[in-house]
N, C-alpha and C positions, 0 to 999 in steps of 0.2 A: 455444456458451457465451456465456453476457451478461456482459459485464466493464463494472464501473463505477469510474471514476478517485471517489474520495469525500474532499473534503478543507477545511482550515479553513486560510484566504488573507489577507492583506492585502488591500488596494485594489489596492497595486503589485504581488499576485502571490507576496507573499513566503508561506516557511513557518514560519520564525522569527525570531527578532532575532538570529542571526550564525553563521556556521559551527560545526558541534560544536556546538549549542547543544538545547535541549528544547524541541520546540514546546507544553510544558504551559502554559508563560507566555502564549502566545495563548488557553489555555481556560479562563485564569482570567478573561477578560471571557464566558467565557456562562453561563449557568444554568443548575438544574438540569431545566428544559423540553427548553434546546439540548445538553445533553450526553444525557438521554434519547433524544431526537431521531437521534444519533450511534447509541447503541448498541440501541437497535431495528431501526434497519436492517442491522445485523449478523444480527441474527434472520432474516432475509428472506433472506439469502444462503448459499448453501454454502461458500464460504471467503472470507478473508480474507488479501490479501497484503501484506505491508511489506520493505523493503529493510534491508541488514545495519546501515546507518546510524541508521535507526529505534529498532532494537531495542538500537541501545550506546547512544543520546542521550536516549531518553525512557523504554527500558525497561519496555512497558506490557503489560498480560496479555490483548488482544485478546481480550477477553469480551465478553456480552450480559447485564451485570448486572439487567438487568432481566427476563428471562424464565432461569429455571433450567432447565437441559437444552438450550438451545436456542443452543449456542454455535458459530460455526461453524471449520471447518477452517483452522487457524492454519498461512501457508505463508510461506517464508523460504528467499529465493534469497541465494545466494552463494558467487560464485566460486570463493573458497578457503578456506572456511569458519573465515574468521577471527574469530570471534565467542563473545562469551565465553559458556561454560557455566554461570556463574552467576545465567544471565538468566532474569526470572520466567516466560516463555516453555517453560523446560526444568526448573519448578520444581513445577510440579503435574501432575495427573492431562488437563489438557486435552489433545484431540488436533492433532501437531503436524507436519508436515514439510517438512524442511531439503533446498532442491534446489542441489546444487553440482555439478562438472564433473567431468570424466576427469583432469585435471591437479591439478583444486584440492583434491581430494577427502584428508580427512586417516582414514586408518584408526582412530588411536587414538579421535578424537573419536566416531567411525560408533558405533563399540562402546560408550561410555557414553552413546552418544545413542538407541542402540535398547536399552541395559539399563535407561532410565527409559522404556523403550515411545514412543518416540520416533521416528518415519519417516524416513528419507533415500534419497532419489531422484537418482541420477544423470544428468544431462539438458546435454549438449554438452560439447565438447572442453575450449578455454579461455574459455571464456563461457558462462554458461546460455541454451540454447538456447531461449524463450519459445513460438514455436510448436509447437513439441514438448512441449514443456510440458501447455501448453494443451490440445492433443492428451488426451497422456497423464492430465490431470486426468477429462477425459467420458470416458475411458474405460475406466480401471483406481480412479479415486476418488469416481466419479458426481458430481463436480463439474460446474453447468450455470448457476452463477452467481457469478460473483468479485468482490470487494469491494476497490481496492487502496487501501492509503490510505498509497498510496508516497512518499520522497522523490522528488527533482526528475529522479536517472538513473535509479530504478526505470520511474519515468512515461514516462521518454523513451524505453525500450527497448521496453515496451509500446503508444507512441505511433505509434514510427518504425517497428512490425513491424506496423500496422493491427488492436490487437487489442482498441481501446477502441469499447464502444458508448456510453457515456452518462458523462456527465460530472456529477455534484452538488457545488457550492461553497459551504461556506457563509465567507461573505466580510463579515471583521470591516470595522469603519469606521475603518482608521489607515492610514496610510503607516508605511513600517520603510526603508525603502531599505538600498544596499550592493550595492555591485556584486560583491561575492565570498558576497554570503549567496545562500542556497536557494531556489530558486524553485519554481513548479511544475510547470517541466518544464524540466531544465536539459540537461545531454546535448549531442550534436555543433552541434546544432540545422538550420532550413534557411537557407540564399540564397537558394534560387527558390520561388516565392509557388506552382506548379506541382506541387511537391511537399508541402508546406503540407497537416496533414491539418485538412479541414473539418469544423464541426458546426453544428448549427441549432438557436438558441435557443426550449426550449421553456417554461420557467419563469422569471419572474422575481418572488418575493416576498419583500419586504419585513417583516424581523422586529423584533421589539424591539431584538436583539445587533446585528445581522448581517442582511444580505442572501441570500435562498436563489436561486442562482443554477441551473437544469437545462439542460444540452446532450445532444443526439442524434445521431450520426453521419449524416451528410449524406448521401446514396444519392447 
């Protein structure tokens, strides 16, 4: 599978101006070019994933408004499926699925989440299991290309399990700092430079908004 980290950054890295907060306020400096841009390549991919934090702070309907029919699989990991139902995610007809654990797993929710046709995957004990996942997507979802456009421990548990191949940034021109806001890969992180995963700069252009930044996973 081709997993691409896809995200809109600060200079410093940030994904929004402060904890719990919406990263919409960063896209209201691009246009309507750069937000095309964004949702075209959704087009291009079989699914699309975002973390439980995403979906309570910004709320978005992970669509391809710009090609009809052509939306990809909306997937949404979390532990213990603490997330509200009211999210526009679990409010239309899109196709949608919810991977949580053996522990976290809440019955009543499974059941109003499969009577709006709804998907839920069970995948790891007390933790979503990613490589399994991943697995399980090529081969029971025909998923062979993933989209994440995760907060900062989504990225980091898919960083730190080796399962990213390419990296697209588009990186606004502001500093935000804050050492308690969100980054873009936030998680245990490393000490040793050893473990450190590599990638090699294969794009760098220059936009009206923003910078388009491409990384490739380093063999």
């Amino acid at each position: 599978m081709k997993t691409t980290i896809f995200s809109q950054v600060s200079i410093d890295g940030k994904l929004t101006l402060g904890a719990g907060q919406s990263s919409k306020q960063l896209f209201s400096m691009f246009e309507e070019p750069d937000i095309q841009y964004i949702h075209k390549f959704r087009g291009l991919v079989d699914a699309i994933m975002v973390g439980k934090n995403t979906i309570q702070n910004d709320d978005p309907m992970l669509t391809n408004r710009y090609e009809e029919n052509n939306n990809p699989l909306r997937i949404i990991p979390t532990s213990h499926m603490d997330i509200s139902l009211d999210s526009h995610v679990f409010a239309d007809n899109g196709r949608t699925l919810i991977v949580t654990t053996e522990n976290g797993q809440d019955p009543e929710k499974i059941s109003i989440l499969k009577d709006r046709n709804k998907e839920v995957l069970i995948c790891g004990e007390d933790k979503v299991d990613f490589v399994n996942l991943f697995r399980e997507l090529e081969e029971s979802y025909n998923v062979h290309s993933i989209m994440i456009e995760g907060g900062g421990f989504l990225n980091w548990n898919v960083f730190d399990q080796g399962l990213v191949d390419e990296i697209i940034l588009m990186q606004l021109p502001i500093i935000i700092g804050g050492e308690t806001n969100i980054t873009l890969v936030d998680g245990k992180g490393y000490n040793d430079l050893s473990f450190a995963k590599k990638f090699k700069v294969v794009e760098v252009l220059p936009q009206k908004n923003y910078t388009l930044l491409r990384y490739q996973k380093a063999v």
